[in-house]
matplotlib code that plots the C-alpha trace (Angstrom):
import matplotlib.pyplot as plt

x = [0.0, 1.5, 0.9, -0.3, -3.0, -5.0, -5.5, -7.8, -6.4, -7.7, -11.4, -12.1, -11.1, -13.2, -16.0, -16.1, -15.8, -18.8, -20.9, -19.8, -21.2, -24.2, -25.0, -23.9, -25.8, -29.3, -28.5, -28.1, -31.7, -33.4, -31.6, -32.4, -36.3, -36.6, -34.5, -35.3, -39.1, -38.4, -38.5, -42.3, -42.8, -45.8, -46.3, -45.5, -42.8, -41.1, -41.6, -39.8, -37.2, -36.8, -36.7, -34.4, -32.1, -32.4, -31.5, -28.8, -27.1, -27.9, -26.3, -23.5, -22.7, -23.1, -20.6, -17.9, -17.9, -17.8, -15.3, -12.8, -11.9, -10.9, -8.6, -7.1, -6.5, -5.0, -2.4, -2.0, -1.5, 1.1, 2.9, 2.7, 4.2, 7.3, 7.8, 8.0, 10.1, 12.5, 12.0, 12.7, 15.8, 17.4, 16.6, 18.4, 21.3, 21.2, 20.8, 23.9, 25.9, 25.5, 25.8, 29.3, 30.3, 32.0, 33.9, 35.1, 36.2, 37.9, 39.7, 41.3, 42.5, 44.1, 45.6, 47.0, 48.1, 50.4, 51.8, 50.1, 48.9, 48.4, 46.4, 44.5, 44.2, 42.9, 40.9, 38.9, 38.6, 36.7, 34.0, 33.8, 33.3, 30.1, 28.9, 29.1, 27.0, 24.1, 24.0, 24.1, 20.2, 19.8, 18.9, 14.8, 12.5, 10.6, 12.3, 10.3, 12.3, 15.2, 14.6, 13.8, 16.9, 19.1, 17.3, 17.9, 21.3, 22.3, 20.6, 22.7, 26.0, 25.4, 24.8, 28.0, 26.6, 27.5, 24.8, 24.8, 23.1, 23.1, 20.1, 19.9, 16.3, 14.6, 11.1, 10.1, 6.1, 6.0, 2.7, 3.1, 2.5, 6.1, 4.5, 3.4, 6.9, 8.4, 6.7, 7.8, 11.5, 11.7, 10.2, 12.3, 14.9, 14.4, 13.6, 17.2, 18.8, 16.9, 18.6, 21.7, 21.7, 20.1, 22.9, 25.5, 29.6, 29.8, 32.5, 30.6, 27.3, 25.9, 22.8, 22.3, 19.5, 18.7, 16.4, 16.3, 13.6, 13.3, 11.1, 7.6, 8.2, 10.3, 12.0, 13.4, 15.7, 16.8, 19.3, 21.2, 23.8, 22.4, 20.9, 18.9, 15.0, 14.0, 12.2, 8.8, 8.7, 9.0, 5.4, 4.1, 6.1, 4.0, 1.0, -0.9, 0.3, 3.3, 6.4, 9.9, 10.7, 8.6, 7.3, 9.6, 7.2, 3.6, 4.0, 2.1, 5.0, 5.6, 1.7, 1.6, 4.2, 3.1, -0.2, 0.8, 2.5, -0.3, -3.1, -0.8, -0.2, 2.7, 4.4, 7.0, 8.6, 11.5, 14.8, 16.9, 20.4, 24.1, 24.7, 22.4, 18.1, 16.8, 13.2, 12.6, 9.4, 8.3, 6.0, 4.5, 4.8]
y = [0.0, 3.2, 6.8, 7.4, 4.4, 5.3, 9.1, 9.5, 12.8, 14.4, 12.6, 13.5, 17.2, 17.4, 15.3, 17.8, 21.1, 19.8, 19.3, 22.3, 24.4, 22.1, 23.6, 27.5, 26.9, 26.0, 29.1, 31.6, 30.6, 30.4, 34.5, 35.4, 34.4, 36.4, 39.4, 39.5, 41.2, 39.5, 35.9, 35.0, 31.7, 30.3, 28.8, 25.0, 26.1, 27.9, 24.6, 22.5, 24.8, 24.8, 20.8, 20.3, 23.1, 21.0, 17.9, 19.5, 20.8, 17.4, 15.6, 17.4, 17.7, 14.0, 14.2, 16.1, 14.3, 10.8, 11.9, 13.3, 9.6, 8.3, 11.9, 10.4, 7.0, 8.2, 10.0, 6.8, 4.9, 6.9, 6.9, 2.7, 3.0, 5.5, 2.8, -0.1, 1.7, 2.4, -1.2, -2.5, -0.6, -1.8, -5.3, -5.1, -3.9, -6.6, -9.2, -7.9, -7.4, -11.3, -11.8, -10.0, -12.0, -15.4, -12.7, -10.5, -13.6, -15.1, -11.7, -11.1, -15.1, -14.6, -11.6, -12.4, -16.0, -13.6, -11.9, -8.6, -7.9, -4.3, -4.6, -6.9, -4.6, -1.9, -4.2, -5.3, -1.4, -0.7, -3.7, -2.8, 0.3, -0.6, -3.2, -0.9, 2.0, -0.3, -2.2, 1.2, 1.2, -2.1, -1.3, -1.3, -3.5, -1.6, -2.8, 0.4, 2.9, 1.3, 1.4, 5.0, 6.0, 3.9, 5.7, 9.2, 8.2, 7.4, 10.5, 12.6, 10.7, 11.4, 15.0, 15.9, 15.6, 14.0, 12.3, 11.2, 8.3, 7.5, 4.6, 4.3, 2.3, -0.3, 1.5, -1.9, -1.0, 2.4, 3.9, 5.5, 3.2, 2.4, 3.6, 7.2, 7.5, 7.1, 10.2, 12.1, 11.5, 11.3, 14.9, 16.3, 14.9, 16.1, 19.7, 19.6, 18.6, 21.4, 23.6, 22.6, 22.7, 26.0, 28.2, 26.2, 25.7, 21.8, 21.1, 21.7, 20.4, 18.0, 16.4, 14.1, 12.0, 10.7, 7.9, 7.6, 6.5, 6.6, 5.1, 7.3, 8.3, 7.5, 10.4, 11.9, 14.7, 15.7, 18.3, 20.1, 22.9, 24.7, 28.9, 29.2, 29.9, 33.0, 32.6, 34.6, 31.6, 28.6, 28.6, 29.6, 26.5, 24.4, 25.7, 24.3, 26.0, 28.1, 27.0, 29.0, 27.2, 29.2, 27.5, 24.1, 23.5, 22.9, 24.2, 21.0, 18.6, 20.2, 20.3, 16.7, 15.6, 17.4, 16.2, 12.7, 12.6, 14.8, 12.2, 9.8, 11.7, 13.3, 16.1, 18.2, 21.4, 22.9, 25.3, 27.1, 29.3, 28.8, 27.0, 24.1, 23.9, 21.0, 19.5, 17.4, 14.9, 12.9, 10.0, 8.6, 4.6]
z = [0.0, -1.1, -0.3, -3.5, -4.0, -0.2, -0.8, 2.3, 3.4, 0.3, 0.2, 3.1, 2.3, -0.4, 1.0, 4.2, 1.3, -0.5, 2.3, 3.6, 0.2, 0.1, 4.1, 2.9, -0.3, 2.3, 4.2, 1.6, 0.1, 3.7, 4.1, 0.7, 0.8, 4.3, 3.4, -0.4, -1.5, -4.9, -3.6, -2.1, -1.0, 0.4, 4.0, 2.3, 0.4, 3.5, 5.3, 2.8, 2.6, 6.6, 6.5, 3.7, 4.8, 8.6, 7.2, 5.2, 8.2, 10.3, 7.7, 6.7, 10.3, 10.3, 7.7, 9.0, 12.4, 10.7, 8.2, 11.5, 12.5, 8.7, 8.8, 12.1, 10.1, 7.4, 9.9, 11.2, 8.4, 6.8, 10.0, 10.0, 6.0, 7.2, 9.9, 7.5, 5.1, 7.8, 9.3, 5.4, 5.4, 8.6, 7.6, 4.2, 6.1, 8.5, 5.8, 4.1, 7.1, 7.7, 3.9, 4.1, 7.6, 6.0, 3.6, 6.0, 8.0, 4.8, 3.8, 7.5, 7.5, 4.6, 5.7, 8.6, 6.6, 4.1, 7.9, 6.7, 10.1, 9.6, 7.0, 9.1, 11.6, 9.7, 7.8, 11.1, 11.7, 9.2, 9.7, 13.0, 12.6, 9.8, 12.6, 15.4, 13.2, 13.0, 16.3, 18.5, 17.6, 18.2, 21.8, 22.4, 22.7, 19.4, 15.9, 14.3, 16.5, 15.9, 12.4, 12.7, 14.8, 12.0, 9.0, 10.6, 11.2, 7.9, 6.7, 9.3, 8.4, 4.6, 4.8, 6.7, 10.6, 13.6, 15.2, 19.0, 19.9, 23.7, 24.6, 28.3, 28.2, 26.2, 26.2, 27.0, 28.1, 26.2, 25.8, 22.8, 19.8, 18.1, 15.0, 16.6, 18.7, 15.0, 13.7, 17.4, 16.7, 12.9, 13.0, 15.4, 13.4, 10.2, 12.2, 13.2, 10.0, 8.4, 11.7, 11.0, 7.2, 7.6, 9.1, 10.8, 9.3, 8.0, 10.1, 13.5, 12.9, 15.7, 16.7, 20.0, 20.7, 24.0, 25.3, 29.1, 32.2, 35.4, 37.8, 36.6, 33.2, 30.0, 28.6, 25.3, 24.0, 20.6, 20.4, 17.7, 18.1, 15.2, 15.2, 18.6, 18.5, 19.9, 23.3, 22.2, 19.3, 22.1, 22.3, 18.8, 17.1, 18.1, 16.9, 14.1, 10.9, 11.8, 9.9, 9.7, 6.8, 4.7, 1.5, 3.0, 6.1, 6.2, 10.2, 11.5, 12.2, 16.1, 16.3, 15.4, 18.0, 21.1, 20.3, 20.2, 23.4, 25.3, 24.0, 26.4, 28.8, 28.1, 26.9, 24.6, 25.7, 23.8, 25.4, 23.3, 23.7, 24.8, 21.8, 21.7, 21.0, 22.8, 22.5, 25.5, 25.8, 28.5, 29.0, 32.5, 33.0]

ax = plt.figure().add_subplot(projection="3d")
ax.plot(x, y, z, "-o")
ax.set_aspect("equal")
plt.show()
């Protein structure tokens, strides 16, 4: 299933338009046969205008509210296709990295056979290095975040930028569907990339990402050292619809987060200056 064959974002936009002219449409003839001399209508024909323009209103109503919970699906399942896509891309690197195993094994025998022991050496460097990239997500119990974390880490390492991984719990009985959690830090992710990318030298960019509990709550951070956001915007950010990426954002990715975490409980709060923006989340056991 593919983003482009389930378009339910868009029916239901046009589905809640229409019965939202169909309702307007009602109104405007109820106004103009009051307000208008030109436009007589009987006692019967005043009635059946009332009725029809009640059951428009009952219905498109109707309509609106049914439609909100297929809007909430559709956010959902997009969420569930990033997380497979990410979760298909760790995979194939796992599969490959065992693929590669008997070969790397093979190479450094034969190295060390011909006494070329610092070409061994550096050999075995180099593999560790690729193995220790990819296990460093490898740490909760969710295969989707660690997906995520790996995707975003690629991404960062490709463009130029340090990222900072350090997992200090397993989110083992999270609250948050994996899926959901996905969106939370792949969004905050990308936010800092753009940070970074944005107006920070090459040579210095930096992200960290943190997972941590305690005994009441899980907790989060993503961090970047990139331009600080002003203190008057802390709040605005994370309303629906602002963006400071200009034609780049739709301004609903911050929206999206806090409102995940606050439907379980938790919640996203951002600090910014001396160097470093950090959006911290938190979610009770």
């Amino acid at each position: 299933m593919t983003k482009k064959s389930l378009e339910i974002r868009k029916t239901v936009g046009v589905l809640m338009a229409l019965n939202a002219l169909q309702m307007a449409a009602i109104v405007f003839l109820a106004v103009l046969s009051v307000f208008d001399d030109n436009v007589t209508l009987d006692r019967a024909e005043s009635f059946y205008l009332l009725m029809i323009g009640l059951v428009s209103v009952i219905g498109g109503a109707s309509t609106i509210f049914g439609l909100y919970p297929m809007g909430r699906l559709s956010q959902k399942i997009r969420m569930m296709e990033d997380s497979l896509e990410s979760l298909n891309s760790l995979n194939n690197q796992l599969r490959a990295q065992r693929h590669d195993f008997l070969n790397h094994i093979q190479v450094v025998y034969s190295l060390i056979e011909l006494e070329e022991y610092k070409e061994a050496h550096n050999y075995l460097e180099r593999v560790y290095g690729d193995i220790q990239r990819i296990s460093r997500v490898l740490k909760t119990a969710h295969p989707a975040i660690n997906a995520i974390l790996q995707a975003k880490s690629d991404m960062c390492r490709k463009r130029g930028i340090r990222m900072e991984l350090v997992i200090s719990s397993n989110l083992s009985d999270l609250s948050v569907p994996s899926w959901e959690m996905c969106r939370v830090l792949g969004n905050l992710i990308d936010n800092a990339i753009y940070a970074l990318e944005k107006d920070t030298p090459p040579d210095s960019r930096r992200i960290a990402v943190r997972l941590r509990e305690d005994l009441k709550q899980y907790a989060f951070e993503v961090e970047n050292n990139g331009p600080p956001i002003p203190a008057h915007l802390w709040k605005q950010i994370f309303e629906p619809g602002f963006t400071t990426k200009g034609s780049q954002g739709e301004g609903m990715g911050l929206f999206i987060c806090r409102q995940i975490l606050t439907e379980h409980g938790g919640s996203l709060e951002v600090s910014s200056g001396g160097g470093r923006t950090v959006f911290t989340g938190v979610i009770p056991r």
